[in-house]
C-alpha positions as CSV (number, residue, x, y, z in Angstrom):
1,X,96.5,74.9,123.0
2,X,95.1,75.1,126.3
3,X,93.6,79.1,128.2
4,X,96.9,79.3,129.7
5,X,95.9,81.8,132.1
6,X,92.7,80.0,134.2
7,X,94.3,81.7,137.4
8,X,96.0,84.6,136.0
9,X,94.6,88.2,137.7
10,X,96.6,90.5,135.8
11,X,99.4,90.4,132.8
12,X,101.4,93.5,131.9
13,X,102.6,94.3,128.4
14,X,105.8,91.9,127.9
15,X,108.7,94.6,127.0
16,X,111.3,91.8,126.5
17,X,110.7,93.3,124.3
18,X,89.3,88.4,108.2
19,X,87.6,87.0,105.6
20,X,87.8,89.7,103.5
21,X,84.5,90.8,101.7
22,X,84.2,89.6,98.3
23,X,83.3,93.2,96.8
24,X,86.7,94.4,98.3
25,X,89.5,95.1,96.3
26,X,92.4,92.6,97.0
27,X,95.8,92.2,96.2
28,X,97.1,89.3,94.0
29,X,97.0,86.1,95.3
30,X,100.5,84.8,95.9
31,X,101.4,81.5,97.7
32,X,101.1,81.5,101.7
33,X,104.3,81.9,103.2
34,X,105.4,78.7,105.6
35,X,107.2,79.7,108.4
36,X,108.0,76.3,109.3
37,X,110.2,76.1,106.4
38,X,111.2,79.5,106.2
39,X,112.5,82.3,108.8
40,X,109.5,84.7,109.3
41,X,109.0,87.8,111.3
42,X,106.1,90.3,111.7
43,X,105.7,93.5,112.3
44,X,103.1,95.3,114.1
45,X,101.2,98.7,114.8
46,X,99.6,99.6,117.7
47,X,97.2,102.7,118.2
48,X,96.2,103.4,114.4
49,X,96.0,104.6,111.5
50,X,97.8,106.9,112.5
51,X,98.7,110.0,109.9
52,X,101.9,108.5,108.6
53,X,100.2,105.5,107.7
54,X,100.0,106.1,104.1
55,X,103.9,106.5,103.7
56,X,104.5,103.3,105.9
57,X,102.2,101.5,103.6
58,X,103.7,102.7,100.8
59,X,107.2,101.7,102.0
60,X,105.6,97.8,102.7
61,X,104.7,97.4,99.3
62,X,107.6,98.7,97.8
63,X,109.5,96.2,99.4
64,X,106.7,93.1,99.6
65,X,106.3,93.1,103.0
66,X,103.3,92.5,105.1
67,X,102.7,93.6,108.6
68,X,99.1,93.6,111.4
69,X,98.2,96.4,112.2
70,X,96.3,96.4,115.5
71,X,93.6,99.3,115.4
72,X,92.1,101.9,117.5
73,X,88.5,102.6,116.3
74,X,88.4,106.1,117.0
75,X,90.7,106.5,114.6
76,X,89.5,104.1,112.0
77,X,86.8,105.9,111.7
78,X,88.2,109.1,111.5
79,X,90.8,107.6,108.7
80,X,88.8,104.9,107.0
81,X,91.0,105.1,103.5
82,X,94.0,103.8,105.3
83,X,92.2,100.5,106.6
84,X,90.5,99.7,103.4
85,X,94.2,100.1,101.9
86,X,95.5,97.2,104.8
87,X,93.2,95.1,103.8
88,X,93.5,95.6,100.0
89,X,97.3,95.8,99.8
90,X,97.3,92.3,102.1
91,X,97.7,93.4,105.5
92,X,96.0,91.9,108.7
93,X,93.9,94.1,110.5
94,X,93.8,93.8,114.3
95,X,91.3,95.3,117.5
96,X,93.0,97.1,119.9
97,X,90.1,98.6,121.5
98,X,88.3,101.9,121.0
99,X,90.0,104.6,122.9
100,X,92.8,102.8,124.9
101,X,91.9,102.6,128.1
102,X,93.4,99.7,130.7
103,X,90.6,96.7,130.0
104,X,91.8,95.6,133.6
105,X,90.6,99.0,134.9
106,X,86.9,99.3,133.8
107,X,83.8,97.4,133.8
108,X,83.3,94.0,131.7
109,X,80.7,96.0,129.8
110,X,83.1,98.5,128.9
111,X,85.6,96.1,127.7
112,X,83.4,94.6,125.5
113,X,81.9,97.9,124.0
114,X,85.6,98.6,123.3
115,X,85.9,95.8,121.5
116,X,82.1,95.8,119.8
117,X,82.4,99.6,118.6
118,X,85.9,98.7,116.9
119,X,85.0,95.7,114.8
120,X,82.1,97.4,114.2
121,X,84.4,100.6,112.7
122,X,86.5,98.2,110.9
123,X,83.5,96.3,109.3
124,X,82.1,100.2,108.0
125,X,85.5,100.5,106.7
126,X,86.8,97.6,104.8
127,X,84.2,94.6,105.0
128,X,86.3,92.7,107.7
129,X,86.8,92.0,111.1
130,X,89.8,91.3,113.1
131,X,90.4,88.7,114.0
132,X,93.0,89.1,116.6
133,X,92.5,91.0,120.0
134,X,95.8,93.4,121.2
135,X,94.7,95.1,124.2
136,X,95.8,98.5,125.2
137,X,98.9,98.7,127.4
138,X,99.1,94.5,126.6
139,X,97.2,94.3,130.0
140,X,94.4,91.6,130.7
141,X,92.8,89.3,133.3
142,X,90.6,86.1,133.1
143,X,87.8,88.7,132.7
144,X,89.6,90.1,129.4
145,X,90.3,86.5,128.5
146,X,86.8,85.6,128.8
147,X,85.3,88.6,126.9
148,X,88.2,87.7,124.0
149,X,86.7,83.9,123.8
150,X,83.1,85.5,123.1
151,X,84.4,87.5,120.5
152,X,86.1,84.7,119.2
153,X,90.1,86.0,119.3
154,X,92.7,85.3,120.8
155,X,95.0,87.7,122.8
156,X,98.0,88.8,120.9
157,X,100.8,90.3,123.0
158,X,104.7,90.6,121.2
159,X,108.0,89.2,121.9
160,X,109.9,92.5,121.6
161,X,109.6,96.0,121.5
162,X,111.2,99.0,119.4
163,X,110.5,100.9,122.0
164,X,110.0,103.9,119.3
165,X,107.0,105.5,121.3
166,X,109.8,106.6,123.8
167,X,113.1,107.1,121.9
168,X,111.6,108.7,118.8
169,X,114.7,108.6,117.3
170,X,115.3,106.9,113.7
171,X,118.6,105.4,114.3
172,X,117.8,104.5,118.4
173,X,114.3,102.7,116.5
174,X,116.5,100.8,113.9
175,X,118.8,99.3,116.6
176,X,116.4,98.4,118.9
177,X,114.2,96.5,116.1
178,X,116.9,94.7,114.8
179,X,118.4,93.7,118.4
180,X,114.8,92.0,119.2
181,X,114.1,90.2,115.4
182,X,114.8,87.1,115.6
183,X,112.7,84.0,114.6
184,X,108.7,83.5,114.3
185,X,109.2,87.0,116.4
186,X,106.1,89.4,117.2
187,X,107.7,93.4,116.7
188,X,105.6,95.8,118.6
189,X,105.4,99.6,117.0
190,X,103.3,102.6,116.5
191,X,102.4,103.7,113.2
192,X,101.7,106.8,114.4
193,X,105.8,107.4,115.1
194,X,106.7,109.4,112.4
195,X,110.2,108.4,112.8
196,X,108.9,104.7,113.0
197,X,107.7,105.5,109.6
198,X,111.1,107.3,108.4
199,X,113.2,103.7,109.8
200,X,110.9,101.7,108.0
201,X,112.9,101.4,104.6
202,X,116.0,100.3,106.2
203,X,114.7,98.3,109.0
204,X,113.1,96.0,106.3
205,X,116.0,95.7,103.6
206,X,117.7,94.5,106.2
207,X,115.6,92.2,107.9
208,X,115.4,90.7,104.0
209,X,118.9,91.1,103.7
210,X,118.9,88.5,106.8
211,X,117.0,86.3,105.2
212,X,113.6,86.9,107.2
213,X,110.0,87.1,105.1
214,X,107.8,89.7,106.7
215,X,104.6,88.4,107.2
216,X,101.1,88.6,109.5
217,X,101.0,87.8,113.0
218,X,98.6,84.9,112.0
219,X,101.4,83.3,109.5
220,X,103.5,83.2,112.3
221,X,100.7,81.7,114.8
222,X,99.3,79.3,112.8
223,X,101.2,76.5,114.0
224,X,100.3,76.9,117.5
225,X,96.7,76.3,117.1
226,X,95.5,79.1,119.4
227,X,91.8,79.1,120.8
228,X,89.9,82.5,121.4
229,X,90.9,83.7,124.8
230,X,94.3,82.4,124.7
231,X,97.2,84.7,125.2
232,X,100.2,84.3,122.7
233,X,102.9,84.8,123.2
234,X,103.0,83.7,127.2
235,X,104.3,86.2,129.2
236,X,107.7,84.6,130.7
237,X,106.9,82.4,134.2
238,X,103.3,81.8,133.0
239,X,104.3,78.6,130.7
240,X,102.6,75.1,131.7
């Protein structure tokens, strides 16, 4: 896949909505899930670990699901337990910058120490880096695109939101998830939600229950062959 965005300036969030190290503890090896044979989904967490994060994980491996979570490092370094649990229990871990700020709104250098003091968090952590680049707000330019190449990710936005960070209601966040699933879809939430957390039993049984595997955001990339820099998925009107 071609940098699909050689002439983009700006692109907001789209609300149609790690080699693990060998001395860390991993979960048993099963066999990857193929999403070109099977109907996949993943779900993902913006802005953590948050403080519900050990429930949520324990809800995910209740029910054998797998979900990216996409990582403030302020916060992975002030809850370091939780990420070495992701990445044990067979989670993807994700950078989505330091403190949040807009990436299109500061200085290159600032975007990249972002990014740098992050990985660097999640390294100290749990012997990984991530591999995959959310950043804050889903906003980014050719500059952002650029700085994502050198860090060797690619951009990962989401094809529909639970829009939990506003409702913070269990039953409004079940509904809204379940009216966006569909197919190879990318589910944007917040770990830090407590009612996120709360919905998270139901909302998987029956995504199962509908026949969907929950898997990483790289499961459900993999096919598309994405470069670092590249912005997945497109926001709508910027496809070749």
């Amino acid at each position: 896949m071609s940098r699909q965005i050689s002439s983009l300036l700006a692109i907001a969030a789209v609300c149609v909505t790690l080699t693990p190290s060998p001395a860390l503890a991993q979960a048993p090896k099963k066999a990857p899930v193929d999403c070109t044979q099977v109907k996949c989904i993943a779900l993902t967490f913006d802005d953590g670990p948050g403080k519900y994060a050990g429930v949520l994980l324990d809800t995910l491996k209740k029910h054998n699901a797998k979900a990216t979570f996409f990582l403030e490092g302020q916060y992975v370094k002030s809850r370091p337990t939780y990420v070495k649990r992701m990445v044990a229990e067979g989670h993807e871990l994700g950078n989505h910058s330091y403190k949040h700020p807009d990436f299109t709104k500061i200085e290159p250098w600032d975007v990249r120490a972002e990014i740098k003091k992050t990985q660097d968090e999640v390294k100290k952590a749990a012997g990984v880096e991530p591999k995959l680049l959310r950043p804050p707000y889903g906003m980014a330019d050719l500059t952002v695109s650029d700085i994502a190449a050198e860090f060797g990710m690619p951009i990962i936005l989401w094809t529909g939101g639970s829009e939990d960070w506003k409702t913070k209601n269990v039953e409004s966040i079940k509904k809204k998830t379940l009216e966006v699933a569909k197919q190879d879809g990318i589910i944007l939430m917040h770990d830090w939600v407590k009612q996120s957390v709360e919905a998270m039993p139901s909302i998987i049984k029956t995504l199962q229950n509908k026949g969907y595997h929950l898997v990483t955001v790289s499961d459900i990339v993999k096919k598309e062959n994405l470069e670092p820099g590249d912005i997945f998925p497109v926001p709508a009107g910027w496809e070749n």
